[in-house]
C-alpha positions as CSV (number, residue, x, y, z in Angstrom):
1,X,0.0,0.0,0.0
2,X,1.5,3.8,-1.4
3,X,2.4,6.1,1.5
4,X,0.4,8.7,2.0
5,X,-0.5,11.8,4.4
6,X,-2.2,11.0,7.6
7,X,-5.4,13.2,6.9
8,X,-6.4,14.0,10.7
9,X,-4.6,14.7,13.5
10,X,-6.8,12.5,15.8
11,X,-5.2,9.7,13.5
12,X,-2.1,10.6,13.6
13,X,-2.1,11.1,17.5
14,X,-3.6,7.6,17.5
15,X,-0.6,6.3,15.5
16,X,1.5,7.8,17.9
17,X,-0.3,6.5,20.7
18,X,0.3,2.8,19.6
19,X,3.7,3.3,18.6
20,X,4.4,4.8,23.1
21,X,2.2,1.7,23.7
22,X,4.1,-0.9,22.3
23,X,7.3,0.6,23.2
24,X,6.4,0.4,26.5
25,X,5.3,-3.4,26.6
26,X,7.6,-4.9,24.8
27,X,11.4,-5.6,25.6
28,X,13.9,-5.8,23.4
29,X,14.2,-3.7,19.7
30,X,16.3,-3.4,16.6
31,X,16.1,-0.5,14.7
32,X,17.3,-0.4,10.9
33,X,17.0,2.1,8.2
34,X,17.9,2.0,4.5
35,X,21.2,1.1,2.4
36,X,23.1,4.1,2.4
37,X,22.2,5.8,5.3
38,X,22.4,9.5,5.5
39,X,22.7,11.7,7.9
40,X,18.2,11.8,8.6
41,X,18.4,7.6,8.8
42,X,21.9,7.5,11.1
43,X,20.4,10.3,13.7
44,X,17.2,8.7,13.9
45,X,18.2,5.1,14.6
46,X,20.3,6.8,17.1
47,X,17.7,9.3,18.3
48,X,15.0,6.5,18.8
49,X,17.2,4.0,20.5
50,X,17.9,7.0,22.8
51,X,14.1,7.2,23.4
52,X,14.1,3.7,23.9
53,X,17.0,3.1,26.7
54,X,14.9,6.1,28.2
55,X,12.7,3.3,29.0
56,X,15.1,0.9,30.3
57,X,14.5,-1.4,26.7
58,X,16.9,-3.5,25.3
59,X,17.9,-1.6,21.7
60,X,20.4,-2.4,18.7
61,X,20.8,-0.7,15.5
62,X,21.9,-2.3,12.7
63,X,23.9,-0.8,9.7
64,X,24.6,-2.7,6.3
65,X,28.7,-1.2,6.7
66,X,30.6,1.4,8.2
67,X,29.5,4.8,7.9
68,X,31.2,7.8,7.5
69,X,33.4,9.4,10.0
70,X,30.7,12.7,10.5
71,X,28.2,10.1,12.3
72,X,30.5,8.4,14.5
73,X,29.8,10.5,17.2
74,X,25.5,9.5,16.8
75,X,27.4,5.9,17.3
76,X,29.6,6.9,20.3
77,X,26.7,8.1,22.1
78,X,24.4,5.2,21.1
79,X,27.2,2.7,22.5
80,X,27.9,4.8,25.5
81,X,24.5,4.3,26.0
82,X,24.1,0.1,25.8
83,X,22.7,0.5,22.6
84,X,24.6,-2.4,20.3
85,X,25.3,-1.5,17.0
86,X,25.2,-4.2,14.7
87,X,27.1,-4.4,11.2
88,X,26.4,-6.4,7.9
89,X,26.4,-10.1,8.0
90,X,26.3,-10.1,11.6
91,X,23.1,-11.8,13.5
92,X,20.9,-10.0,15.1
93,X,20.2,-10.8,19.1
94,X,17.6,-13.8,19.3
95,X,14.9,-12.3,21.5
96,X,13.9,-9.1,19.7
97,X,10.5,-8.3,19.9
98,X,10.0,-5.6,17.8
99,X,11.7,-4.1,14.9
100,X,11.7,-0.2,14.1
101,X,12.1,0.6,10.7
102,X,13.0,4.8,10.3
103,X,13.7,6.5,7.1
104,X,12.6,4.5,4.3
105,X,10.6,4.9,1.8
106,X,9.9,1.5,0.7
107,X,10.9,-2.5,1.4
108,X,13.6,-2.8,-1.3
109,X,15.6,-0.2,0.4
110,X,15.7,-1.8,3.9
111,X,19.3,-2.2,5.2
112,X,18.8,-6.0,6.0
113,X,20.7,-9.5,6.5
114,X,19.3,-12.9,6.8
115,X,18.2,-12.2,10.1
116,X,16.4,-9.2,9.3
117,X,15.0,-10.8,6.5
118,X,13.6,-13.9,9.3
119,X,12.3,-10.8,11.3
120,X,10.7,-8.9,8.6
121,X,8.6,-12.4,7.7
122,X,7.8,-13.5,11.1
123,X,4.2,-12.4,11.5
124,X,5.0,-12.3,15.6
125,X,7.2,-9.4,15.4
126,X,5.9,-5.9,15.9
127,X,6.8,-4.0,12.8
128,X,6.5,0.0,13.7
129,X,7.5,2.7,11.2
130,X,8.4,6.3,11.1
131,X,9.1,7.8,7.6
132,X,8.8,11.1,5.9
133,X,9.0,9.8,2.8
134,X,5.7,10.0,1.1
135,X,6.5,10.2,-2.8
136,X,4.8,8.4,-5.4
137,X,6.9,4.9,-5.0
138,X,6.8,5.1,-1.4
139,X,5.2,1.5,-0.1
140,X,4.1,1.0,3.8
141,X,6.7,-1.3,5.6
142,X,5.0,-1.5,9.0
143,X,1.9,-2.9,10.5
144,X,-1.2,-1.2,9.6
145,X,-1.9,1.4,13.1
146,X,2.0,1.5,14.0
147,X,3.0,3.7,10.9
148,X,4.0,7.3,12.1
149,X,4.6,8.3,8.4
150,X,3.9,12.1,7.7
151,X,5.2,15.3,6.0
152,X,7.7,16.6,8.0
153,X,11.4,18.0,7.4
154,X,12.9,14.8,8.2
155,X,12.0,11.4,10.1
156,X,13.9,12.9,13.1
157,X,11.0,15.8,13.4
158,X,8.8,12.9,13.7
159,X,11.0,11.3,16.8
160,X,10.9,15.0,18.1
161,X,6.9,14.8,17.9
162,X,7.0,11.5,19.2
163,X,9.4,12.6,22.3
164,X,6.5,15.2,23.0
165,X,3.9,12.6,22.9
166,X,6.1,11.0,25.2
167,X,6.8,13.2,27.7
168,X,2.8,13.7,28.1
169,X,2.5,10.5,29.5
170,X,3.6,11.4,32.9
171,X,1.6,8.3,34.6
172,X,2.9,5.9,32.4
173,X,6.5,7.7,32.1
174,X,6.6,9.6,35.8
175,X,9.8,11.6,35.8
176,X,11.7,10.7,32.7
177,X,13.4,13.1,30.5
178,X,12.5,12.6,26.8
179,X,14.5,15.8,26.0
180,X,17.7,14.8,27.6
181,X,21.1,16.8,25.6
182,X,21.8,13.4,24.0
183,X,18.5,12.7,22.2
184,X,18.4,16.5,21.7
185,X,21.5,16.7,19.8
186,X,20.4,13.3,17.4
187,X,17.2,14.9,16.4
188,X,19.0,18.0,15.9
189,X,21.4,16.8,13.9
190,X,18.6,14.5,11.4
191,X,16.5,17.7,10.9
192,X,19.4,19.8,10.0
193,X,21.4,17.7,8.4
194,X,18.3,15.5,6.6
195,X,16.9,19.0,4.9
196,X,20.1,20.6,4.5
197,X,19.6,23.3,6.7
198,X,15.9,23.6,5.3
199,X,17.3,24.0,2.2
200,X,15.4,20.6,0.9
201,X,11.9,22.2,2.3
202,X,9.2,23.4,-0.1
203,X,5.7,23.5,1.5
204,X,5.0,26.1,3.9
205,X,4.0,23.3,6.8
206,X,7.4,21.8,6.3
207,X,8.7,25.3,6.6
208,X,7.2,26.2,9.8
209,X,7.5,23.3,11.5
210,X,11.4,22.6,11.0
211,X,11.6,26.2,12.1
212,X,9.5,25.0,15.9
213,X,11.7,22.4,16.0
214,X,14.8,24.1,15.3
215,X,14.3,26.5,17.7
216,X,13.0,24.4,20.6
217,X,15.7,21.7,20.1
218,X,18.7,23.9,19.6
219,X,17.4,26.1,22.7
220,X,17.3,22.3,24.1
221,X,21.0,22.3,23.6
222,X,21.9,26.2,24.6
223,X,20.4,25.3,28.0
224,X,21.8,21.7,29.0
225,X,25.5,22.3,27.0
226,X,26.5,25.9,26.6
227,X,25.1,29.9,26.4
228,X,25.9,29.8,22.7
229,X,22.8,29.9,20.1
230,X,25.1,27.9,17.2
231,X,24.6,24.9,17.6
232,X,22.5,24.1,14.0
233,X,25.8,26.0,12.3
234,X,27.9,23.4,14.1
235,X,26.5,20.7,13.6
236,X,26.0,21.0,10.1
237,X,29.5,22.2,9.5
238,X,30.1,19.1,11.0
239,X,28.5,16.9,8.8
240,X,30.0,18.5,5.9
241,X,33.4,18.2,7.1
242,X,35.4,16.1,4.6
243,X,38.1,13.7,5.8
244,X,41.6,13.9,3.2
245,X,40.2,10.6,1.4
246,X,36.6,12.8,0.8
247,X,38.1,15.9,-0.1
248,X,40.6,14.1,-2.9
249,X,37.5,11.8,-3.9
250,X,35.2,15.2,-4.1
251,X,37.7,17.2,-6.0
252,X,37.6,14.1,-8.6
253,X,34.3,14.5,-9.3
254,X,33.9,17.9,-10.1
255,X,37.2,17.5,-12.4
256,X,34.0,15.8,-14.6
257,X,32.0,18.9,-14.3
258,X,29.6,20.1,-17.5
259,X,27.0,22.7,-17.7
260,X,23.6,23.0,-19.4
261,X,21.7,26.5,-19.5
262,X,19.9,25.4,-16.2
263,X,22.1,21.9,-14.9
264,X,25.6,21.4,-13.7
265,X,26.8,17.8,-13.9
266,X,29.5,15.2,-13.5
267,X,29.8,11.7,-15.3
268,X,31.6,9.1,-13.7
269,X,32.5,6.5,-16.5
270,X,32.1,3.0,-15.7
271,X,35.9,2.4,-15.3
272,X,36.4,5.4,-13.7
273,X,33.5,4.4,-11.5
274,X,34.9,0.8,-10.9
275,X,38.4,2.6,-9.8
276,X,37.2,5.4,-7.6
277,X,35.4,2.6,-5.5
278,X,38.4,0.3,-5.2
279,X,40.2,4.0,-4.2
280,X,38.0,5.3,-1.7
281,X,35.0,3.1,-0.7
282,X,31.4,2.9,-1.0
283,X,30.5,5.2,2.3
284,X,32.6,7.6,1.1
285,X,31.7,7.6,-2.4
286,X,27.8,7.5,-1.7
287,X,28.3,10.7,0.6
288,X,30.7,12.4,-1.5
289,X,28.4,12.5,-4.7
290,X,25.4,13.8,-2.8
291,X,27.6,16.9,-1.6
292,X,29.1,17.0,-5.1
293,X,25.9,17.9,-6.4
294,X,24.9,20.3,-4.0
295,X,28.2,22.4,-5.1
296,X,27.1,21.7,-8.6
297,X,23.8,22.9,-8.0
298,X,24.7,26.0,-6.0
299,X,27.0,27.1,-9.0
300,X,24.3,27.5,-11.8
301,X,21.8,28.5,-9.4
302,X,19.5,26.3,-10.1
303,X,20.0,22.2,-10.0
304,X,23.3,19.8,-9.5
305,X,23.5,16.5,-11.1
306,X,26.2,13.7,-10.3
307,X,25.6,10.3,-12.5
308,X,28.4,6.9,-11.6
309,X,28.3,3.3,-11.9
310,X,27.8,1.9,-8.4
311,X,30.2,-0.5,-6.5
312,X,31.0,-3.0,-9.5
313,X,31.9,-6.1,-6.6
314,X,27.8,-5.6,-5.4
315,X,25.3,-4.0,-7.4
316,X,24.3,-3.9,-11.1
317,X,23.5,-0.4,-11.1
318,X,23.8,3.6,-12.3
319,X,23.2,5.6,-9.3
320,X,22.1,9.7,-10.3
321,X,22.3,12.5,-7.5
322,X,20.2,15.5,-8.4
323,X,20.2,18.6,-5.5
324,X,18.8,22.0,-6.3
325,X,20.0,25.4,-5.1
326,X,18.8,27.6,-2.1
327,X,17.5,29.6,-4.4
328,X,15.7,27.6,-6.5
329,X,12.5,26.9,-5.0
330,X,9.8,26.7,-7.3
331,X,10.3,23.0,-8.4
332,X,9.8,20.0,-5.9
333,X,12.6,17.5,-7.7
334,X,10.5,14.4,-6.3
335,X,7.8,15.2,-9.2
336,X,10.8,14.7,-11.5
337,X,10.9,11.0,-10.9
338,X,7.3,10.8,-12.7
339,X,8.2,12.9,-14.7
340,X,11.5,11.3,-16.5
341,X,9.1,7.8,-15.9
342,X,11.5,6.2,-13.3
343,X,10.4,3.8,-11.0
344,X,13.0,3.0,-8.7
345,X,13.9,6.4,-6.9
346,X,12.3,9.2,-4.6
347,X,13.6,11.4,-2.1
348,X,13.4,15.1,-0.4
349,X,11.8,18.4,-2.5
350,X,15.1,20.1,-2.8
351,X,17.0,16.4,-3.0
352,X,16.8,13.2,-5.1
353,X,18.5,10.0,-5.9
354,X,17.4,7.0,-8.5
355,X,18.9,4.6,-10.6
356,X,19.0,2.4,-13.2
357,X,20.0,-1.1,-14.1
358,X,23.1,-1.3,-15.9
359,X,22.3,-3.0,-18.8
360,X,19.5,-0.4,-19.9
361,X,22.5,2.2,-19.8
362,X,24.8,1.5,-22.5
363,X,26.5,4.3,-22.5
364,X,26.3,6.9,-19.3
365,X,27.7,9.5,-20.8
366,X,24.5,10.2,-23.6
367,X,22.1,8.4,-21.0
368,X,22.7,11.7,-18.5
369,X,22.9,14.0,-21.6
370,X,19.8,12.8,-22.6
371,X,18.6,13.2,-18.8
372,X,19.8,16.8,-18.5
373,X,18.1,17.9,-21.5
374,X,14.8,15.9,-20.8
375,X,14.9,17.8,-17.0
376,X,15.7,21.2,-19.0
377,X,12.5,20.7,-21.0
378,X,10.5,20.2,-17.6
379,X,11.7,23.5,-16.1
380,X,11.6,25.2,-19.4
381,X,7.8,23.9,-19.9
C-alpha cells in the first residue's frame, strides 16, 4: 500500500499513541534504516534507541557497513548508552520483539541480513514505522496502526513529535526526560542535516514546523550544553566536514564537471567508477556525490546533477544525485521521478536519488545528456 499523508490529527495522535504503547510493553528492539544511510536515517536510529534506553528497553541498531566518520559521534553516544550497534552479515540478538524501521521509503531499500529478513517475515514481530517519505513509490513497511509516516522536514521531526507525545504520558513515564542533551542533539542533527539546513523544504508546513523544532531543540541544547545559540551551524558544519580521502575523492568529481543552461553535472565513466570505489570506498563515495551535487547545484543556481556506476563487486546499477540550489524553490525535484518515468527512486523536494539497471545504460555518458536535456524541457515547460 503507497504512503500517503495521515489526513487528521486524531489519527495521527492515534498512531503515535500505539507506537508509546508498544514501546512500552515490549522488551527488546532493533532499529534499521535504508542502504546508504544518510545523515536523517543515522540520527534517527540513534535518536529512537535513545528514546528507547529512556525506557530501560533493550535496543540495537543495525547498519549494512561502516559509515562515515561525521556520524560516528551519533554511534559513540548510542554505544555509551548500551545501545549495540550491529554491522552487515552479523546476526541480530535472538529475543527481539520488535523491529523499528525509520527513514525508508519503501521494502527494497531496507538495510537488511538474513536475520532481518527472518524478522521482517515472522508475523509475531511488531513491525513500527516512522518515515517522511511520502512520494509516489513510497510502499508501507509497518503494520497497519504503527506507521507514524507524515510530511515533515525529516523522520527525526517525527522522533521529536513522538518525544513530545512521550513526555505527556507522565503516569505511564513519571519523571523521565524525553529531552535529555543526547536525544536533543540526534534529532537536531537528522533535521538539519536531513533538509540541508531547510534548504530541501518546499511546503509552507514543512517550513514552519522545521523552524518550531529548530528553535526548541537547539534552545534544548543552549540550555543543558552551553550559552551559545550555534549549535545548528555546528552541527552542520560538522556533517559537511570532509576527511583527506573525501576531499581528494570530491575534487575528482567535479574534475567531470559540465553545464547546461539550467544543470551542472558530472559523469563518472564505468571504469572510472569501478576505480574510484576500489580507491576510496562505498560510504565515502555514496556521501561524496550527494555533496558533489549540492556544489554543482549552487554554481548554476538552479540544480546539480552527479551520474556513476555503483560498486561493481555488489550491485548492477547507475546511481544519479540530483540537488537543487537555495534559491531555486519553485520545483519539488521528487515530481521529476514521474516525470522522467522512473520507478526505482524518490527522495526530499530540494533532494533526489534514482537509478538504473546497468544493462538499460549502455553508455552513461548520452544516457545523463539525454537526462539533462529531458529535465531542461521540464523547467523550461
Amino acid at each position: 500500500m503507497r504512503k500517503t499523508e495521515i489526513r487528521t490529527i486524531a489519527a495521527k495522535n492515534r498512531y503515535a499513541k500505539n507506537i508509546i504503547d508498544e514501546s512500552n510493553r515490549l522488551d527488546s528492539f532493533l532499529l534499521i534504516g535504508h542502504n546508504d544511510p544518510d545523515t536523517d536515517c543515522v540520527a534517527s536510529l540513534a535518536a529512537f534507541s535513545l528514546v528507547l534506553c529512556k525506557l530501560e528497553k533493550t535496543a540495537a541498531i543495525f547498519l549494512p557497513g561502516p559509515v562515515v566518520e561525521q556520524f560516528n559521534y551519533l554511534l559513540a553516544i548510542c554505544k555509551y548508552n548500551g545501545v549495540s550497534v550491529i554491522y552487515g552479515k552479523d546476526p541480530v540478538p535472538e529475543d527481539i520483539s520488535a523491529l523499528v524501521i525509520l527513514n525508508t521509503p519503501k521494502p527494497d531499500m531496507i538495510a537488511r541480513n538474513a536475520s532481518i529478513d527472518r524478522l521482517l517475515a515472522d508475523p509475531q514481530i511488531r513491525k513500527m514505522e516512522i518515515d517522511h517519505h511520502l512520494e509516489t513509490d513510497a510502499v508501507y513497511i509497518g503494520d497497519p496502526g504503527y506507521c507514524l509516516v507524515s510530511e515533515a522536514s525529516s523522520t527525526c521531526e517525527l522522533i521529536g513529535y513522538l518525544c513530545f507525545k512521550f513526555s505527556r504520558q507522565k503516569d505511564m513515564f513519571p519523571g523521565t526526560d524525553f529531552f535529555s542533551r543526547n536525544i536533543a542533539l540526534a534529532v537536531l542533527t537528522g533535521v538539519v542535516g536531513g533538509s540541508h539546513m531547510g534548504k530541501y523544504l518546499k511546503s509552507s508546513k514543512e517550513r514552519r514546523y522545521y523552524s518550531l523544532f529548530c528553535q526548541f531543540f537547539d534552545g534544548l541544547l543552549v540550555e543543558k550544553t552551553s550559552k551559545n545559540r550555534n549549535n545548528m551551524e555546528a552541527i552542520f558544519d560538522a556533517i559537511r566536514r570532509f576527511s583527506v580521502r573525501e576531499k581528494h575523492c570530491f575534487d575528482r568529481i567535479l574534475q567531470r564537471r559540465q553545464k547546461s543552461a539550467s544543470i551542472a553535472y558530472a559523469v563518472l565513466g564505468k571504469e572510472e567508477s569501478a576505480e574510484m570505489f576500489a580507491l576510496y570506498g562505498k560510504e565515502c563515495i555514496v556521501n561524496v556525490s550527494k555533496a558533489a551535487a549540492d556544489t554543482l547545484a549552487e554554481e548554476t543556481g538552479n540544480l546539480g546533477l552527479v551520474a556513476y556506476y555503483d560498486d561493481p563487486a555488489c550491485s548492477d546499477f547507475v546511481q544519479f544525485r540530483l540537488r537543487r540550489s537555495a534559491q531555486f524553490t519553485t520545483l519539488d525535484l521528487r515530481t521529476l521521478v514521474g516525470g522522467l518515468e522512473f520507478t526505482n527512486g524518490g527522495g526530499h523536494p530540494g533532494a533526489i536519488g534514482f537509478r538504473l539497471p546497468k544493462k538499460e545504460v549502455p553508455d552513461i555518458h548520452l544516457f545523463t545528456a539525454g537526462i539533462v536535456d529531458r529535465i531542461e524541457t521540464i523547467i523550461t515547460g
